[in-house]
C-alpha positions in Angstrom: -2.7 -17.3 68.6 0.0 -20.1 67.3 2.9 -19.0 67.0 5.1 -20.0 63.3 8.1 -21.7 62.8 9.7 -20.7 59.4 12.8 -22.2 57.8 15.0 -20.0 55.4 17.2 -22.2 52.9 20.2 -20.0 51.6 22.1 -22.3 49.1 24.9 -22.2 46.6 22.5 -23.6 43.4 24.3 -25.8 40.5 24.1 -23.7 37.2 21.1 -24.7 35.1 21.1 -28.2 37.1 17.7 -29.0 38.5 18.4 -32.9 39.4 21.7 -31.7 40.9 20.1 -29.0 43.5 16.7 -31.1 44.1 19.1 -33.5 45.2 21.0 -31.3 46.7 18.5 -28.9 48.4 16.7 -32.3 49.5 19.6 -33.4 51.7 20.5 -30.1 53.0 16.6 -30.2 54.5 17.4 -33.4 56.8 19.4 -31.3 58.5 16.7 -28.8 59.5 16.8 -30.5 63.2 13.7 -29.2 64.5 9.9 -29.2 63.5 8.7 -26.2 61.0 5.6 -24.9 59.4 6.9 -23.6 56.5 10.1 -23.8 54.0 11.2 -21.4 52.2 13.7 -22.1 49.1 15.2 -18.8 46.8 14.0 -18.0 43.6 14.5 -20.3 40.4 15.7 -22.9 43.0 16.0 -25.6 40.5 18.8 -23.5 37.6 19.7 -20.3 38.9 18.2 -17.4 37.5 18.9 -17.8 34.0 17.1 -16.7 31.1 16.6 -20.1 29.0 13.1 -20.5 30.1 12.8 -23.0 27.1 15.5 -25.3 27.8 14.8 -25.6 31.1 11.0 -25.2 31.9 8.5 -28.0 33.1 5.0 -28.2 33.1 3.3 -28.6 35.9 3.0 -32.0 37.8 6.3 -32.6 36.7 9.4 -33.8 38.4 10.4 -30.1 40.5 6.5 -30.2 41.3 6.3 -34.0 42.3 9.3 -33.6 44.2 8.2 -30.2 45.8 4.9 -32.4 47.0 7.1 -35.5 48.4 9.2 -32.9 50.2 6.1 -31.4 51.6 4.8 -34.5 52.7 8.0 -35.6 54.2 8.5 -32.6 56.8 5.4 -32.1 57.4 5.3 -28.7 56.4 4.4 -26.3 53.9 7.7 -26.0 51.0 7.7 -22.9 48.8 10.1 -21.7 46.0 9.9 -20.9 42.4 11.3 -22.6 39.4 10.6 -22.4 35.7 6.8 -23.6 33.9 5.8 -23.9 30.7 2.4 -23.1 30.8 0.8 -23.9 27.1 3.2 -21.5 24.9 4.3 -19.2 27.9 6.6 -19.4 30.1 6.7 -18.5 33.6 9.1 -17.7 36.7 6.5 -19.5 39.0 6.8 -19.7 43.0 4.8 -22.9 44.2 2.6 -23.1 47.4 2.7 -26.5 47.9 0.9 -28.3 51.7 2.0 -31.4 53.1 -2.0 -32.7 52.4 -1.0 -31.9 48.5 -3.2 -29.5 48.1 -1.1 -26.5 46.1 -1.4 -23.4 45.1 0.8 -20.7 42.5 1.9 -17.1 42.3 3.9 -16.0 38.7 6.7 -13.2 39.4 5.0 -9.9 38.1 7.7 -7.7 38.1 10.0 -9.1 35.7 13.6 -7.7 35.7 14.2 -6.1 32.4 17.9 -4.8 33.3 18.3 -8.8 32.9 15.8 -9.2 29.8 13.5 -11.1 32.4 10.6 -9.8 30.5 11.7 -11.2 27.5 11.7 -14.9 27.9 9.3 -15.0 30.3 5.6 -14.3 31.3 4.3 -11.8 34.1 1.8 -12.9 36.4 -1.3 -10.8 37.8 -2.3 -11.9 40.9 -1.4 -12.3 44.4 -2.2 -15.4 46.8 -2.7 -15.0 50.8 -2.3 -18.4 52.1 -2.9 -19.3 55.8 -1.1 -21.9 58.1 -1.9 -22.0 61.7 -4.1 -18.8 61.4 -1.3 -16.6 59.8 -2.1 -15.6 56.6 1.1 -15.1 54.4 1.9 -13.5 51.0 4.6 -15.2 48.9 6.5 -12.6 46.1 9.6 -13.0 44.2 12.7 -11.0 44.1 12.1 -7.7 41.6 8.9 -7.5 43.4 10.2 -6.4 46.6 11.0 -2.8 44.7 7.6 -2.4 44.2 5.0 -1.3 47.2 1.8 -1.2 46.1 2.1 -4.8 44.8 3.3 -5.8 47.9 0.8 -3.3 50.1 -0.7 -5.1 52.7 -4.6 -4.0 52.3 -6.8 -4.1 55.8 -3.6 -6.3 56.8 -4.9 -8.9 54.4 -1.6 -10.7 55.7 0.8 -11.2 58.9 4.0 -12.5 56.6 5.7 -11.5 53.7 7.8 -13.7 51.8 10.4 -12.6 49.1 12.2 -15.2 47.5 14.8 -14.3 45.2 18.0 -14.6 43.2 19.5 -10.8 44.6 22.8 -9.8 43.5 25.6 -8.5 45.7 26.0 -5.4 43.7 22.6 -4.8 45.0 22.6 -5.7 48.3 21.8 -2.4 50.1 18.9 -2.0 48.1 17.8 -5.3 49.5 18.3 -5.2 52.7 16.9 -1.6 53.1 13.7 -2.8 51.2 12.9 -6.0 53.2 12.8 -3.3 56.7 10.4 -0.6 54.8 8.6 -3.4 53.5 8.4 -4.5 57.1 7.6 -1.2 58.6 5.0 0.4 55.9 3.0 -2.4 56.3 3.4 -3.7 59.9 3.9 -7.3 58.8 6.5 -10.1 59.3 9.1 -10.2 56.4 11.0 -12.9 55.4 13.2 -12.7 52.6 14.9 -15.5 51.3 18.3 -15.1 48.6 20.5 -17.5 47.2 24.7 -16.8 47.5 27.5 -17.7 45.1 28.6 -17.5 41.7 25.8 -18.7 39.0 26.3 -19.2 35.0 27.0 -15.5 34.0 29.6 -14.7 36.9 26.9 -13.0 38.7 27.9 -13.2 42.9 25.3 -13.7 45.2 25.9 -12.7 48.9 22.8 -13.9 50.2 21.7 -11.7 52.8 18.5 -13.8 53.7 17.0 -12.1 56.8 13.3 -12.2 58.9 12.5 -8.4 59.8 9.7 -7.9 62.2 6.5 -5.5 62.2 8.6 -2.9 63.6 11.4 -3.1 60.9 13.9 -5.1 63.2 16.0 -7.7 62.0 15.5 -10.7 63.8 18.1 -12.9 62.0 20.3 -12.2 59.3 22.7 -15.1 57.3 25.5 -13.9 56.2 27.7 -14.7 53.3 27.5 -19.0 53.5 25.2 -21.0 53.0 23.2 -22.2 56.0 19.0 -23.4 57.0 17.8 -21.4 59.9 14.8 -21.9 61.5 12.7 -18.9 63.7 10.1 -18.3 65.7 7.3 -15.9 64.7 5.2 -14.4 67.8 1.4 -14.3 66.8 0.6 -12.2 70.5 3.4 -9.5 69.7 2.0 -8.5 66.3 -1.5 -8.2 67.0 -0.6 -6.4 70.6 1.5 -3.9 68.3 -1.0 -3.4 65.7 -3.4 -2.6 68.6 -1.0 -0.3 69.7 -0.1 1.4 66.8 -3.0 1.1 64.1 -1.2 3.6 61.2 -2.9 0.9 58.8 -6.5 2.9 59.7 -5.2 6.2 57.9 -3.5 3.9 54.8 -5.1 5.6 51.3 -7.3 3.5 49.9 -6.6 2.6 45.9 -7.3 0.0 43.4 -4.6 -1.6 40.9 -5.7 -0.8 37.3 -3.9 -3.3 34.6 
């Protein structure tokens, strides 16, 4: 029954810049101050959320991906995020598992935000990853995502933590920060969700808003407008002693995701 340290990196990113924030985003990580299991970095950390997947993708075991693995390996922990890959002739808005051992795993965004033509330069994924460090087992989603719960339903508690990273606008923000708590609830997992803030490319504002919610919908932390690493605890005992307690996951309808 370990309990799990998680680190949530809101950041100002550089506009279509990935050398600028790896650098960046690298020293803002010696600062963490404390041991961690896992890091968490927003959506597209590498550009912003911009729509020039060929410009600025990579294929995989390139430079965001070598660097993602030297990271890793550096802290000691587990370093997720997605950035752009070019995966043959399709392109993908791809969030990267990646241990400090080197062993890696992927999950492509499968909602794709059309209001932003998302589903136009890029490809949708189709399946989910549960990953497991320390005995939690944890299910990594980007941003759009988050409006959708049967993607993100948490079958026979198939996991204990929810992770949305994401590039969420401030126009938006309710929606956001409602979702991450009924996420929470409906599924009586751990949510973390993780958001960049600033201005990117296209005069978009980002207000951040990264927060951990508990099993009961409770915010246990929530950053506010600025940028800032936070590190939290996540209490193995008190989930499994609520889910004992209140077992609505026993009367969940059963179902099966046709593509």
């Amino acid at each position: 029954m370990s309990d799990l340290k998680i680190t949530l990196v809101q950041t100002e990113l550089h506009w279509q810049d990935p050398t600028a924030n790896r650098s960046m985003i690298e020293e803002k990580l010696w600062n963490i101050g404390a041991d961690t299991d896992l890091i968490i970095l927003p959506e597209m950390f590498t550009t912003g959320f911009t729509m020039e997947a060929a410009k600025f993708a990579e294929p995989m075991n390139l430079h965001t991906f070598k660097w993602l693995k030297q990271v890793s390996q550096q802290h000691k922990a587990v370093v997720t995020g997605s950035f752009i890959v070019k995966q043959g002739t399709q392109y993908f808005n791809r969030l990267i598992w990646m241990q400090p051992d080197g062993e890696y795993d992927f999950y492509d965004k499968r909602h794709l935000f059309r209001m932003a033509k998302e589903h136009e330069s890029y490809n949708c994924g189709a399946t989910k990853i549960i990953k497991n460090i320390k005995g939690w087992n944890i299910c990594p989603l980007i941003c759009y995502d988050l409006r959708f719960p049967v993607w993100s339903r948490n079958i026979n508690l198939e996991y204990d933590l929810l992770i949305y990273v994401a590039n969420w606008p401030q126009v938006r923000s309710t929606a956001w920060k409602t979702l991450l708590q009924a996420r929470a609830i409906e599924n009586i997992s751990y949510v973390a969700g993780v958001n960049r803030v600033g201005k990117d490319g296209n005069d978009i504002y980002y207000s951040g808003d990264s927060a951990v919610v508990n099993f009961k919908g409770d915010k246990m932390i929530e950053i506010s407008d600025q940028e800032e690493l936070f590190t939290t605890t996540l209490n193995r005992k008190e989930l499994i002693d609520f889910r004992k307690k209140f077992p609505a996951n026993l009367d969940a309808d059963n179902f099966q995701l046709l593509e």
